[in-house]
LOLUM-210261 format. One record per residue (C-alpha): residue in three letters; x, y, z. Coordinates in pm, whole numbers, plus 50000, padded with zeros to 5 digits. Each point is the difference from the previous one (the first is absolute). Layout:
N
ALAXYZ ...
END
This chain:
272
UNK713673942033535 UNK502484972550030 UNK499704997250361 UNK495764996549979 UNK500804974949703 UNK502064982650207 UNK497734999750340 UNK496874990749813 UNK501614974149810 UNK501044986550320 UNK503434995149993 UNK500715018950280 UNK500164986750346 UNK498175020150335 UNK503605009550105 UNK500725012549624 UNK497015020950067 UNK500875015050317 UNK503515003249984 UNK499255023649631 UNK497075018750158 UNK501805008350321 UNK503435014549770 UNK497515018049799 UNK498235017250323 UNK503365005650147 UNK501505017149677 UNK496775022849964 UNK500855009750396 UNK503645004949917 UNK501034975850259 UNK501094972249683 UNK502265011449713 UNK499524991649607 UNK502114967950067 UNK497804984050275 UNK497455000349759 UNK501494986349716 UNK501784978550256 UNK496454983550037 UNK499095002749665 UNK503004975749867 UNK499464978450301 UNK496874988949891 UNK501254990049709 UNK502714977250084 UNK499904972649780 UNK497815014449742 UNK501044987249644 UNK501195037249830 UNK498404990249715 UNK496385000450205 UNK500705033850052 UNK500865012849633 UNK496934979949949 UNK497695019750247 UNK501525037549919 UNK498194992049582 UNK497424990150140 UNK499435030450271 UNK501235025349741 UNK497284991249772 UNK497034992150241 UNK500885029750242 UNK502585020450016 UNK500115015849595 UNK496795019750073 UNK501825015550265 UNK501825019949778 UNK499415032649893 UNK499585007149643 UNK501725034250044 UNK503054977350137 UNK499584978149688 UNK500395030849774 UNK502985016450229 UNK501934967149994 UNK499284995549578 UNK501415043050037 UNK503224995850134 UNK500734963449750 UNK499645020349718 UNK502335022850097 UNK502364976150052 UNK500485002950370 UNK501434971550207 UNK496384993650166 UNK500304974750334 UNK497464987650296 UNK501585001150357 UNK497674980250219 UNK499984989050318 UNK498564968949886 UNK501314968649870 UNK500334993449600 UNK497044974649977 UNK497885032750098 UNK501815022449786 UNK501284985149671 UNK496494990149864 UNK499295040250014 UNK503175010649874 UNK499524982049706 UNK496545011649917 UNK501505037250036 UNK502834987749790 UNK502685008750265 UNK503204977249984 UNK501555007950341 UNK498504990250317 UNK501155005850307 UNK498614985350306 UNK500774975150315 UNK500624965249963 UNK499804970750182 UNK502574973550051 UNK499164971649742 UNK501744964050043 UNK499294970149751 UNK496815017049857 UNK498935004650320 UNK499925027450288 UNK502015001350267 UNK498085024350211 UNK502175028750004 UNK500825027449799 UNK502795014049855 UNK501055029950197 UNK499875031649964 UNK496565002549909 UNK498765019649732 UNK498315032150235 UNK500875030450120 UNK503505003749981 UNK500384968449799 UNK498155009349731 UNK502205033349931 UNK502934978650001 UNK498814975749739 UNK499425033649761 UNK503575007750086 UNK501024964749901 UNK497705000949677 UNK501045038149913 UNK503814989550054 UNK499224971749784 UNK498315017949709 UNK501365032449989 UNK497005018050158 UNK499885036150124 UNK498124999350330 UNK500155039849950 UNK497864999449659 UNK497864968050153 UNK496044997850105 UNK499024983450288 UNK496384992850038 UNK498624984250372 UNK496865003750259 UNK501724992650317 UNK502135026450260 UNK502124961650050 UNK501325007749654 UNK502205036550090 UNK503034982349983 UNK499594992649654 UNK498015041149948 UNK503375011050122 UNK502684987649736 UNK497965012149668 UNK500105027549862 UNK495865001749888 UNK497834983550290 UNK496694993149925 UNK497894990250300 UNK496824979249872 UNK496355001150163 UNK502185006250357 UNK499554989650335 UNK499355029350202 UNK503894998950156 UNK501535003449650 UNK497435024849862 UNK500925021350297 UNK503764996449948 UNK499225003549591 UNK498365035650065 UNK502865010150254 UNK502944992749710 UNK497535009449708 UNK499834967049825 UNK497644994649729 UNK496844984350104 UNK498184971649768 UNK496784985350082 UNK498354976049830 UNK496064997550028 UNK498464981249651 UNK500224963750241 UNK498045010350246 UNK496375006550046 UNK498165012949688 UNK498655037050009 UNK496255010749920 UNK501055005449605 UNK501134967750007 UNK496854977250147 UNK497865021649794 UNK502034990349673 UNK500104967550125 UNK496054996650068 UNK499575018549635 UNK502324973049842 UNK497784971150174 UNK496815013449882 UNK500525012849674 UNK499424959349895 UNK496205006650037 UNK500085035649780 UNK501904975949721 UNK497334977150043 UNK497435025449958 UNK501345014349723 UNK500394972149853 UNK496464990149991 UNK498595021349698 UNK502604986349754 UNK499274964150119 UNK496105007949993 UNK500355014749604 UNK502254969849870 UNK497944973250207 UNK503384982050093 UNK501015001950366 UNK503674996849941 UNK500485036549859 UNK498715009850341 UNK502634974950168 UNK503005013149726 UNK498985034650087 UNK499085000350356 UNK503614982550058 UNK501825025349793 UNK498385032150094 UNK500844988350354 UNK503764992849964 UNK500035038449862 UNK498085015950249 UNK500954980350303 UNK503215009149917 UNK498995039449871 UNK498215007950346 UNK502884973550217 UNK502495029649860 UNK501684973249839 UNK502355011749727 UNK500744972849739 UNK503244997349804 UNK499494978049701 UNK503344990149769 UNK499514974149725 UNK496145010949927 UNK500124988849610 UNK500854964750089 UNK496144997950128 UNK498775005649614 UNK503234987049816 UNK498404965849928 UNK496344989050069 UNK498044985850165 UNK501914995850289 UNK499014990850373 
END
């Protein structure tokens, strides 16, 4: 996302363009390591006021990259806080990617890579090591030395085979919607499995509910009709159309409503 947003806006160069695309293609063959890419990532923003990027990360979080988060992760995350677990995010990416989602999960510790930063501004380079592979199960060391944490007793939850380093120094791994590598290592040591769907592509059920939702405006309307024809004023039929709709849109949606504070509706009237 930041890379598009940063080609479309066009403030990167042809070279910037080739030079990422051809560390990218040469990772995915294995013939570039996680540092040649992020290598070319930094470079092209060398000179970049830091504060342009903090900027960017709000407004890619909210645009983009929030509905690419599983609800089930939303409710695992909110799981382990109340608890009281030490809850982190080890990323591979830098903090202006990462720190606008940790704080919507409510997660205080971030770990991730970061680039070199000089007078507000980027140098181009990163800070080595880099926050992958085996650099990511060192920063839990650091943050479990730090806090008192007992890797033994500790979840770790990830998609990618890229991530074993990390698998191998907890004591509950819990691979996440895997890659096919680390499914097939996750079935050879008997790890947990955890796939998350409800982001993805709806089911049958769900169009259907979905279609019944959209429609069920015209059965409100209809039976609204024979109230509005025996008082003679058209806006019982609007009133009731637009509340027999909210209650069966939702009703056939399978929308379950929780209301708190209901008498505060009737507690002094009228009221809009």
């Amino acid at each position: 996302a930041f890379w598009r947003d940063r080609l479309l806006s066009g403030q990167m160069s042809l070279s910037d363009v080739s030079e990422n695309l051809l560390a990218f293609v040469g990772f995915q063959r294995g013939r570039v390591g996680f540092s040649g890419i992020l290598a070319a990532f930094s470079g092209i923003l060398r000179g970049t006021l830091e504060q342009e990027l903090v900027e960017t990360g709000e407004r890619l979080f909210e645009s983009e990259l929030a509905a690419l988060v599983y609800p089930e992760s939303r409710a695992l995350v909110t799981a382990h806080l109340r608890r009281g677990h030490t809850v982190a995010i080890v990323s591979a990416a830098t903090r202006y990617q990462i720190e606008p989602l940790a704080r919507d999960l409510g997660i205080e510790h971030v770990l991730c890579t970061r680039l070199e930063v000089e007078d507000g501004k980027f140098t181009g380079r990163y800070v080595s090591p880099a926050c992958w592979g085996e650099g990511k199960a060192s920063a839990v060391r650091e943050l479990s030395s730090q806090y008192g944490v007992d890797l033994e007793q500790s979840y770790f939850y990830s998609d990618a085979a890229e991530d074993l380093p990390l698998f191998e120094i907890v004591g509950r791994p819990r691979p996440t919607n895997p890659d096919a590598r680390l499914e097939r290592i996750a079935e050879r040591r008997a790890w947990p499995l955890r796939r998350f769907k409800s982001r993805g592509r709806p089911g049958v059920a769900e169009v259907v509910r979905t279609l019944l939702a959209t429609t069920s405006g015209a059965t409100a309307f209809l039976l609204g009709l024979p109230l509005a024809f025996v008082t003679g004023r058209p806006k019982e039929l609007v009133d009731f159309s637009i509340a027999a709709w909210g209650d069966l849109g939702t009703a056939l949606a399978g929308i379950e409503l929780a209301v708190e504070g209901e008498q505060h509706l009737w507690s002094d009237r009228p009221a809009v």
